[in-house]
C-alpha positions as CSV (number, residue, x, y, z in Angstrom):
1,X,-40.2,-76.4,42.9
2,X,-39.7,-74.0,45.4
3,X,-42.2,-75.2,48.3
4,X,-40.2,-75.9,51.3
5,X,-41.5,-79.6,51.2
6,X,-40.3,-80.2,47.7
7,X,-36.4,-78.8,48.9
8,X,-36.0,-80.8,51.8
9,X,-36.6,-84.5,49.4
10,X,-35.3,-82.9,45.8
11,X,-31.8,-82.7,45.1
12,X,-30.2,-79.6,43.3
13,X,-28.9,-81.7,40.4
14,X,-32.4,-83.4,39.8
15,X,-34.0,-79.4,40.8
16,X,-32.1,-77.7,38.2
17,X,-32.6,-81.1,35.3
18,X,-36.5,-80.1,35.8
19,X,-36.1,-76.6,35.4
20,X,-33.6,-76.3,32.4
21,X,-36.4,-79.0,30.7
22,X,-39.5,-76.9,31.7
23,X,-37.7,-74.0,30.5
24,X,-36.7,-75.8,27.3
25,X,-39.9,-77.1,26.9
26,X,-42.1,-73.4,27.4
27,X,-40.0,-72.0,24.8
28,X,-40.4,-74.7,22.4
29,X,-44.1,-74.2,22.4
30,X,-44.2,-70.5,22.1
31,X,-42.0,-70.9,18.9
32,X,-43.9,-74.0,18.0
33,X,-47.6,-72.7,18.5
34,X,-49.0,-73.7,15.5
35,X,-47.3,-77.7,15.4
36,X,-48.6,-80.8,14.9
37,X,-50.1,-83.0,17.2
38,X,-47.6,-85.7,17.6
39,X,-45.0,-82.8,17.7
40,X,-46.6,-81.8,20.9
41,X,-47.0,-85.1,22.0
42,X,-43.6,-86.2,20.9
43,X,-42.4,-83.5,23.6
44,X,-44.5,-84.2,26.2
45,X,-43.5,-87.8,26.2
46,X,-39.8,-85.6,26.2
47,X,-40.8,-83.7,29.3
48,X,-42.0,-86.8,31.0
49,X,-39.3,-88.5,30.6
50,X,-37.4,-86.4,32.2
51,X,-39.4,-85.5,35.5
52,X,-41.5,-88.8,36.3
53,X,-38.2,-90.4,37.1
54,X,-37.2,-87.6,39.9
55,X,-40.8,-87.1,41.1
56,X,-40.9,-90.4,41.6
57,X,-38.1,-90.2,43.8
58,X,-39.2,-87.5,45.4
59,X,-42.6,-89.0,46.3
60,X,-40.5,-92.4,47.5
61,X,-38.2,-89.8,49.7
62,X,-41.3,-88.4,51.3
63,X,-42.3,-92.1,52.9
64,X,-45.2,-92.5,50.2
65,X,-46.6,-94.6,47.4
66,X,-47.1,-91.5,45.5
67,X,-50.4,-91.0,46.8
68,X,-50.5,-88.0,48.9
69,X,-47.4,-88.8,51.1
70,X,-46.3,-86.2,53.6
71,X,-48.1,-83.6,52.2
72,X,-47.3,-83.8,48.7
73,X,-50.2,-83.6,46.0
74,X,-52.0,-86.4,44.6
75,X,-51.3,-87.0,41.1
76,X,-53.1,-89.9,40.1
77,X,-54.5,-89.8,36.6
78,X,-52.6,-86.2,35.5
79,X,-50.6,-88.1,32.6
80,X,-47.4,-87.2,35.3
81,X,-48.7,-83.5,35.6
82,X,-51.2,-81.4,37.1
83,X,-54.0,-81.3,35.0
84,X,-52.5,-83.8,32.6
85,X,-50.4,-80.9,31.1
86,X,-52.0,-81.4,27.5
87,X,-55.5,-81.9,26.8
88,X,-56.2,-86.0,26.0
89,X,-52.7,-86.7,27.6
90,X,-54.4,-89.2,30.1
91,X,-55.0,-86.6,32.7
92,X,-58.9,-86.5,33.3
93,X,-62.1,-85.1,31.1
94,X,-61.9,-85.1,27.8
95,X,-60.7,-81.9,26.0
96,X,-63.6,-79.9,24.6
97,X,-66.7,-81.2,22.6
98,X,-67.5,-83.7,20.5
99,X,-68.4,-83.6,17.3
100,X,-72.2,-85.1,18.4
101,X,-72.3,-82.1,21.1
102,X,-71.5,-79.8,18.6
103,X,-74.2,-80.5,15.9
């Protein structure tokens, strides 16, 4: 949130809405470490709803389909974050073996 390219299309209202929720959301997990899975999905869905809607409009600010426009990082297939935030939230290779790799 604080690249130069990101504070020229972001506006402080939407910065600080992503922040306070990331913030929210990291201290939720470290007192929540040992939750269930739709817990954890249950606030990622949370988190997403919060910041697809103003990366979205930050994407359509920088002239783009959300693809790489001016510079900004292609996100297709993260599950709305880099990395896909959660392992199995949509956002690439699947997360650690299977139980056929495994035997």
């Amino acid at each position: 949130m604080d690249e130069e390219k990101i504070k020229t299309v972001i506006d402080a209202s939407d910065k600080e809405k992503i922040e306070t929720a990331i913030k929210e959301t990291l201290d939720w997990l470290d007192h929540n470490q040992l939750g269930e899975k739709a817990e954890f999905e249950s606030k990622l869905k949370h988190l997403e709803g919060i910041c697809n809607p103003i990366m979205m409009k930050v994407y359509q600010a920088a002239g783009g389909d959300g693809a790489g426009a001016a510079g900004m990082p292609d996100m297709g297939g993260a599950g709305g974050f880099p990395g896909g935030f959660f392992p199995g939230s949509g956002g690439g290779a699947p997360a650690g073996p299977t139980v056929e790799e495994v035997d």
